[in-house]
BASENU-403005 format. One record per atom (N, C-alpha, C, CB): residue number from 1; x negated, y negated, z negated; residue in three letters. Coordinates in steps of 0.1 Angstrom, whole numbers, plus 5000, padded with zeros to 4 digits. Atoms other than C-alpha are relative to their C-alpha. Glycine has a CB too. Layout:
N
  seq     X     Y     Z  type
  NUM     X     Y     Z   ALA
...
//
This chain:
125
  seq     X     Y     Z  type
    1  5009  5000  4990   UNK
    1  5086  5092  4584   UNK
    1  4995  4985  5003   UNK
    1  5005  5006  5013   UNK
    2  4999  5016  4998   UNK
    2  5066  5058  4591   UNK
    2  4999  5002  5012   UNK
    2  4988  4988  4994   UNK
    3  4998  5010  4983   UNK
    3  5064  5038  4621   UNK
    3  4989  5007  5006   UNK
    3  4996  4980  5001   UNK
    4  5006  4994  4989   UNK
    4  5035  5053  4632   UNK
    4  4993  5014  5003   UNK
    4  4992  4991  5003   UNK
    5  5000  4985  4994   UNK
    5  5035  5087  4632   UNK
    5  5005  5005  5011   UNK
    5  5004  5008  4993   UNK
    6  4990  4997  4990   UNK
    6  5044  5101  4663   UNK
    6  5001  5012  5000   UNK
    6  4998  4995  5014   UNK
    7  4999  4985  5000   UNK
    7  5059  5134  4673   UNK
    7  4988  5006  5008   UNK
    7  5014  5006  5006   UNK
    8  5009  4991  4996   UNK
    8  5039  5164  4685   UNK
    8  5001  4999  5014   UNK
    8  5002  5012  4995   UNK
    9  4997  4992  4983   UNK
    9  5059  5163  4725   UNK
    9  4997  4985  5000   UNK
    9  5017  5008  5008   UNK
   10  4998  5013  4995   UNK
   10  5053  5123  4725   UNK
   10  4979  5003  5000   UNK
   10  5010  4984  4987   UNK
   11  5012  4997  4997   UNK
   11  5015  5134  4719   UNK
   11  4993  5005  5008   UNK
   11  4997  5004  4995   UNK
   12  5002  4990  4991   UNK
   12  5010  5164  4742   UNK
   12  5002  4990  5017   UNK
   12  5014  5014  4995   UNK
   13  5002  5005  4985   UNK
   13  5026  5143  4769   UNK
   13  4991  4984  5003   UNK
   13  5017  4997  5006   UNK
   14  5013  5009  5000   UNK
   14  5001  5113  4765   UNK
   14  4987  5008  5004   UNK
   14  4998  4993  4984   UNK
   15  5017  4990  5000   UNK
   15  4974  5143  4768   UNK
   15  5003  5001  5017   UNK
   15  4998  5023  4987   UNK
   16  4998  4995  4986   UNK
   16  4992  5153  4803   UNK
   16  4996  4985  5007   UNK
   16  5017  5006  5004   UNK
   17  4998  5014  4993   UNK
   17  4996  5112  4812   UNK
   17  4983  5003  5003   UNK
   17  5007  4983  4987   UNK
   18  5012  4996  4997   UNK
   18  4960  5112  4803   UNK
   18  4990  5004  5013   UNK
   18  5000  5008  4993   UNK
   19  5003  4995  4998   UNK
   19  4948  5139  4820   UNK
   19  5000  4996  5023   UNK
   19  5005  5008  4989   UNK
   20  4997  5005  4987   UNK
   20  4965  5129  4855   UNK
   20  4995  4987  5003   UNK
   20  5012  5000  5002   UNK
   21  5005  5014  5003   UNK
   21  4951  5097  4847   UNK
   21  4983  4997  5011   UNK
   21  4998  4998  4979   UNK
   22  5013  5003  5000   UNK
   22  4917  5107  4850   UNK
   22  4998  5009  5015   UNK
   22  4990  5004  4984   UNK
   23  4997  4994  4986   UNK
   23  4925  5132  4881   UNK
   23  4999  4989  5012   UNK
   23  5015  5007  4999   UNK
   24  4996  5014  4990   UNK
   24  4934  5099  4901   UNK
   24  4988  4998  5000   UNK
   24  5010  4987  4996   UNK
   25  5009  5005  5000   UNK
   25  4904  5085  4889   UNK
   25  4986  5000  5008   UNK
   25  5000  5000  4991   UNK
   26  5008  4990  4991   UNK
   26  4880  5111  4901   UNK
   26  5002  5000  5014   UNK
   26  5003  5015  4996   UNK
   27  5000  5003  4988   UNK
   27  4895  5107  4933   UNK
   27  4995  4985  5008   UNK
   27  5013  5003  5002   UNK
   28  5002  5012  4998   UNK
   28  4895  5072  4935   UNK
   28  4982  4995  5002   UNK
   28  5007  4994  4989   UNK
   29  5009  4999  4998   UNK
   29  4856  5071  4930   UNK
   29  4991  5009  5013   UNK
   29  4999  5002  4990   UNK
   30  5008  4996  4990   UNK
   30  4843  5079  4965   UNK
   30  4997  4995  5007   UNK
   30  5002  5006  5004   UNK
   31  5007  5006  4993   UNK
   31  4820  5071  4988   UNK
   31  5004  4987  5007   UNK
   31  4996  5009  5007   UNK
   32  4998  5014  4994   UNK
   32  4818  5035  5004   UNK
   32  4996  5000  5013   UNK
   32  4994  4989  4994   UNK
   33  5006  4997  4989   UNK
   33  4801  5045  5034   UNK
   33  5009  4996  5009   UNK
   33  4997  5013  5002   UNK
   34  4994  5005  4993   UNK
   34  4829  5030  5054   UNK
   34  5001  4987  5003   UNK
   34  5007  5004  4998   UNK
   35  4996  5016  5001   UNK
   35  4826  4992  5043   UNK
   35  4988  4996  5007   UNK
   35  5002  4993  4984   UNK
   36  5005  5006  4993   UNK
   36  4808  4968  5058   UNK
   36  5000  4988  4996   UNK
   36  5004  5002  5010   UNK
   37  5000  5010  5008   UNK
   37  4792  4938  5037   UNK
   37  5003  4984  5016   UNK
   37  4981  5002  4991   UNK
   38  4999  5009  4992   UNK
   38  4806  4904  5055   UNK
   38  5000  4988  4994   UNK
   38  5009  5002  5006   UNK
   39  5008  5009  5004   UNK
   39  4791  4870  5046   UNK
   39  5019  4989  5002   UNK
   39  4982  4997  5012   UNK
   40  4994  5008  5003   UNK
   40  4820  4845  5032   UNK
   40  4998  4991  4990   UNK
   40  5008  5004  5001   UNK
   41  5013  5009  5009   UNK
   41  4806  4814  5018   UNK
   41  5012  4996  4992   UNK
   41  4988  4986  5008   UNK
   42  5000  5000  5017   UNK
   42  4806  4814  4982   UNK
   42  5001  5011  4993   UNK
   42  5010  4993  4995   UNK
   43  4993  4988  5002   UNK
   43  4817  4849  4979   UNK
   43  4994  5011  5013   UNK
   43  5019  4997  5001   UNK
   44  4998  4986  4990   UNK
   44  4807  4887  4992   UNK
   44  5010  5008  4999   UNK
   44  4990  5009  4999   UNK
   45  4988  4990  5006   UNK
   45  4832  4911  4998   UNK
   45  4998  5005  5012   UNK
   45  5016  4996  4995   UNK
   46  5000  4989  4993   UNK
   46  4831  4942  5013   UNK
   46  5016  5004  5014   UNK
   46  4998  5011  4986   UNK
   47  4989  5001  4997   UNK
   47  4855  4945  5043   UNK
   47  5003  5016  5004   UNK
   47  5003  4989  5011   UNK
   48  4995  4986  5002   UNK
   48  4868  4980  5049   UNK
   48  4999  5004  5017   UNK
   48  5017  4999  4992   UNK
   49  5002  4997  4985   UNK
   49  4858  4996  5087   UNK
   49  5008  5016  4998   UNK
   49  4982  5000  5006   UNK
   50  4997  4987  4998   UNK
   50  4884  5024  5092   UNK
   50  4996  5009  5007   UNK
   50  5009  5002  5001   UNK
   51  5002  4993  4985   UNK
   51  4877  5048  5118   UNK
   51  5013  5007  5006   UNK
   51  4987  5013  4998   UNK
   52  4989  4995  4997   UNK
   52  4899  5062  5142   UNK
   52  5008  5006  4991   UNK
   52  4999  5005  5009   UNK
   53  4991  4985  5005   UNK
   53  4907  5097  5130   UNK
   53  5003  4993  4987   UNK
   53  4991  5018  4999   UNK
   54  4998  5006  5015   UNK
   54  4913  5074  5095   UNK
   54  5018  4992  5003   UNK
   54  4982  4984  4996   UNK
   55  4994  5007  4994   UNK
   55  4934  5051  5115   UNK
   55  5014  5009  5002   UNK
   55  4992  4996  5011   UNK
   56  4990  4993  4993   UNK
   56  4958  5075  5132   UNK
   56  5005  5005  4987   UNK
   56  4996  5011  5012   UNK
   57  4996  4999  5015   UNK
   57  4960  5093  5097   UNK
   57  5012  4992  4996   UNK
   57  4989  4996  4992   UNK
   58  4992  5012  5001   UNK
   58  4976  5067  5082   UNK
   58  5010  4996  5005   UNK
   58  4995  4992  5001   UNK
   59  4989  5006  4992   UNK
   59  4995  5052  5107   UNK
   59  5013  5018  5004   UNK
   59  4989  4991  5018   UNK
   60  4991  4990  4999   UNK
   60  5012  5091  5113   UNK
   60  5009  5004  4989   UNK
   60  4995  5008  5003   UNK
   61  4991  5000  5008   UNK
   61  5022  5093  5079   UNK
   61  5007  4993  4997   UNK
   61  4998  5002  4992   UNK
   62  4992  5009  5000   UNK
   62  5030  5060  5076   UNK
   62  5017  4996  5008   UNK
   62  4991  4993  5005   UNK
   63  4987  4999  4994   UNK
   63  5056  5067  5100   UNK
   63  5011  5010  4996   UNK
   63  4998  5002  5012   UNK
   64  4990  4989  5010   UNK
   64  5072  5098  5084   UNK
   64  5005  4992  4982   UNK
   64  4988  5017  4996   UNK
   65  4997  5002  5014   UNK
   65  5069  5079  5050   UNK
   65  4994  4990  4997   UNK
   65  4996  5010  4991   UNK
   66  5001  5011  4997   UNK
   66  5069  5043  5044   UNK
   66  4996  4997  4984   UNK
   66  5012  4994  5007   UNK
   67  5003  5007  5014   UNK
   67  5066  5042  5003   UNK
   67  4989  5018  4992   UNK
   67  5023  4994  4988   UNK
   68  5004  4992  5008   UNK
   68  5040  5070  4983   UNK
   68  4999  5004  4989   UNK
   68  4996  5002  5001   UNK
   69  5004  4993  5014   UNK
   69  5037  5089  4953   UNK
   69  4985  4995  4994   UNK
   69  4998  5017  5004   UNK
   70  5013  5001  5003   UNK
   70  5008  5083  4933   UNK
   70  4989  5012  5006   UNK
   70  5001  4999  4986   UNK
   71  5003  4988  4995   UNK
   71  4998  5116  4935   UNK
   71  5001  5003  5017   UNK
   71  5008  5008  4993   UNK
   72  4999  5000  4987   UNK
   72  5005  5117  4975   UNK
   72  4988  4986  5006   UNK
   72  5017  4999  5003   UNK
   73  5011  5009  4991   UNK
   73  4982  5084  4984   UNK
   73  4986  5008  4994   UNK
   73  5001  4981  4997   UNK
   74  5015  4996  5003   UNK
   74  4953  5103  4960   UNK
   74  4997  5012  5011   UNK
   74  4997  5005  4983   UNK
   75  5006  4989  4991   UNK
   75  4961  5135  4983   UNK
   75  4993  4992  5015   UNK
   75  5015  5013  5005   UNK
   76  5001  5006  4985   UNK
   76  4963  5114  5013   UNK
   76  4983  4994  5003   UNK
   76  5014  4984  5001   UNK
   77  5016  5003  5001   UNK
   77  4928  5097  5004   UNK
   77  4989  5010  5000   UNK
   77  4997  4994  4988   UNK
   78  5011  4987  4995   UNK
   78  4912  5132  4999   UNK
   78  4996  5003  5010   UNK
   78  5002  5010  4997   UNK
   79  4998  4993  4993   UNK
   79  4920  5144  5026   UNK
   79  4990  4991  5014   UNK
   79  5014  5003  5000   UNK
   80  5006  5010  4986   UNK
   80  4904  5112  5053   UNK
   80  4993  4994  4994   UNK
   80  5008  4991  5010   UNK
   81  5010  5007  5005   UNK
   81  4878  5105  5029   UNK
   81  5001  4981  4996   UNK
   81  4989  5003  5010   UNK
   82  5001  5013  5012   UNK
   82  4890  5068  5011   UNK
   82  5001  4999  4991   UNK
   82  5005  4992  4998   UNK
   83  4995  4996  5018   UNK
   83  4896  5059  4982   UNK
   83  5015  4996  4996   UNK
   83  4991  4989  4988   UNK
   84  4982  4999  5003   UNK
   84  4932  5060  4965   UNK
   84  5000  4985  4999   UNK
   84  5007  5010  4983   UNK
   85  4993  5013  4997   UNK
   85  4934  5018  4965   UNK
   85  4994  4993  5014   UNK
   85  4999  4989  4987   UNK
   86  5002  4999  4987   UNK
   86  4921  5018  4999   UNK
   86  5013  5003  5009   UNK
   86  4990  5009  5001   UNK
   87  4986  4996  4989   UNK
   87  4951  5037  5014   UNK
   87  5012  4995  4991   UNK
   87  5002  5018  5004   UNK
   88  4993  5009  5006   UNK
   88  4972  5019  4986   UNK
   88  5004  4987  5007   UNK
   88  4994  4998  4990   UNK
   89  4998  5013  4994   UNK
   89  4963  4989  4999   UNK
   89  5005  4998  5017   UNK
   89  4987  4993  4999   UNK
   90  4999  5000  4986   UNK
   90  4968  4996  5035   UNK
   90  5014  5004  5001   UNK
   90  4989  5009  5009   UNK
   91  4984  4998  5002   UNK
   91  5004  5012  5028   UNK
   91  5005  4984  5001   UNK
   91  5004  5009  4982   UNK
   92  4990  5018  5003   UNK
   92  5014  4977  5011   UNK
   92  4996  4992  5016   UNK
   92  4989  4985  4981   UNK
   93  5001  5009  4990   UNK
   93  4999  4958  5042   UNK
   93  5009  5003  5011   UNK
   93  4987  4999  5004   UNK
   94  4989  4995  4992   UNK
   94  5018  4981  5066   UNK
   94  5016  4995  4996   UNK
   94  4997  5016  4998   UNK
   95  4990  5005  5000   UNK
   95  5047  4973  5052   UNK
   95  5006  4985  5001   UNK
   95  5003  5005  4991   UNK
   96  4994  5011  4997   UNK
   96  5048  4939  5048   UNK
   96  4999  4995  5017   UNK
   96  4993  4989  4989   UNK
   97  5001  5000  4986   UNK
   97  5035  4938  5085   UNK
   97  5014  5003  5005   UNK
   97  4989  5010  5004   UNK
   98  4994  4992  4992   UNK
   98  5063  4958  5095   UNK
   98  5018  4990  4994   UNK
   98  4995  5019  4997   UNK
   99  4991  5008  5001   UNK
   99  5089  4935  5073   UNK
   99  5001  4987  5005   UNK
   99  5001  4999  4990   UNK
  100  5001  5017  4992   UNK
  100  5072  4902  5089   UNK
  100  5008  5004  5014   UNK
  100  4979  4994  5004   UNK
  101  4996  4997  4987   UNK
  101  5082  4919  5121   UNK
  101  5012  5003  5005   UNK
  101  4994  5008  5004   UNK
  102  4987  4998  5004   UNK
  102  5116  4930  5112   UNK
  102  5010  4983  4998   UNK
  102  4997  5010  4985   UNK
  103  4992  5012  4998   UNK
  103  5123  4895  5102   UNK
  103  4998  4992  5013   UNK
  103  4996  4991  4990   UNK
  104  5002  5008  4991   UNK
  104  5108  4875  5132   UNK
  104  5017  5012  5013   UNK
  104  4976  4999  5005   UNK
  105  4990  4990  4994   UNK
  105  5131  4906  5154   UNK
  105  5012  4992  5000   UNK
  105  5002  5014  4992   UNK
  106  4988  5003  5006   UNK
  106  5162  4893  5135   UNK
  106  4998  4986  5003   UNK
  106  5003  5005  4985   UNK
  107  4997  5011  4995   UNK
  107  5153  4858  5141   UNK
  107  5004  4994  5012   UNK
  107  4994  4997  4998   UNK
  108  4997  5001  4989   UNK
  108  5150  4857  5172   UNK
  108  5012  5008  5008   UNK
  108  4990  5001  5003   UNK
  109  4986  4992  4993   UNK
  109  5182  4882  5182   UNK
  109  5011  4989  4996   UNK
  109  5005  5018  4991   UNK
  110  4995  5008  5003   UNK
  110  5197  4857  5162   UNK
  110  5003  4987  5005   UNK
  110  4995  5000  4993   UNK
  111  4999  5007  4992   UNK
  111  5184  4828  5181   UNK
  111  5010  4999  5012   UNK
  111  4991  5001  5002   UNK
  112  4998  4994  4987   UNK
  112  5194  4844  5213   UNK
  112  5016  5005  5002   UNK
  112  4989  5013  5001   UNK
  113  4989  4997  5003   UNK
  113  5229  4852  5203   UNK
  113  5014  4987  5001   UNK
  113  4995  5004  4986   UNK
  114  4994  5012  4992   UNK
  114  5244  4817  5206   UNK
  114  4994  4990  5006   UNK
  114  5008  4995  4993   UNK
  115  5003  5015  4993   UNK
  115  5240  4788  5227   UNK
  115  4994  4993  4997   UNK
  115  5007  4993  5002   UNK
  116  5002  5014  5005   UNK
  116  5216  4757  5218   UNK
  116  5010  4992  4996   UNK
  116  4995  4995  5008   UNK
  117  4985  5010  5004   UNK
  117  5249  4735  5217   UNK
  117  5009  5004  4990   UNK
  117  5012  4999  5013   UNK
  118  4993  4990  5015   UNK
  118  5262  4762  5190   UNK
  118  4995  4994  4990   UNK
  118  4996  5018  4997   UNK
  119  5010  4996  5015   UNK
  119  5237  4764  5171   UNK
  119  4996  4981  4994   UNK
  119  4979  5013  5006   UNK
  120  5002  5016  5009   UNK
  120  5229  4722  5170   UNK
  120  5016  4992  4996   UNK
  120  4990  4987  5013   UNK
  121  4990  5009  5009   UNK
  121  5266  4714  5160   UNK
  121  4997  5009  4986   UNK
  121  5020  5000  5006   UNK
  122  4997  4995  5013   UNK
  122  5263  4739  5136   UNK
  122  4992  4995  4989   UNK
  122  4998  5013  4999   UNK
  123  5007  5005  5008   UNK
  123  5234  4720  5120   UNK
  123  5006  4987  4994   UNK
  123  4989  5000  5006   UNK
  124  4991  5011  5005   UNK
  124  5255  4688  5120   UNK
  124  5006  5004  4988   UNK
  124  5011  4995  5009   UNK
  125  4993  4998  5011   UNK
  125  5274  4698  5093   UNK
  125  4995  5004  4985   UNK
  125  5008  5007  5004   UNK
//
């Protein structure tokens, strides 16, 4: 057998990969009707105007479910009209938001935990 023959089930599932491939895709292509062209010199770029009921969306699942499926952000986009790296992107932002906030939390409990006079011998050393 050479090198690059492949089997028949390494084929078939490239046809499925495919196939879900282009499913996403189809979703992903939808309307822009939500953006909003904003003037940054040297550069245009479209900034993204959610609307509420978009808003709440989001932010409700966001709270049940902090990481998604591929397949789950394309439903999630069907469903409140964006597009699948639209609510992609706003997942990732949510989170790091919510880790920036998690750390500053911890810093400051931290702070707050011992004494000034603690905490500056502890730096002496």
């Amino acid at each position: 057998m050479s090198k690059n023959a492949s089997s028949p089930s390494t084929d078939s599932m490239s046809a499925v990969s495919w196939s879900i491939d282009e499913d996403i895709r189809s979703l992903v292509a939808t309307d822009y009707s939500c953006t909003q062209k904003t003037k940054i010199p040297g550069k245009q770029r479209a900034k993204v105007i959610f609307s509420d009921s978009q808003k709440e969306a989001l932010e409700s699942r966001f709270e049940k479910q902090k990481y998604l499926k591929p397949c789950e952000i394309a439903s999630v986009a069907a469903e409140i009209g964006l597009t699948y790296k639209q609510v992609r992107t706003w997942f990732q932002n949510q989170r790091g938001r919510l880790k920036k906030q998690n750390l500053q939390l911890h810093r400051d409990t931290r702070a707050h935990a011992f004494p000034a006079h603690v905490l500056e011998r502890r730096s002496l050393f």
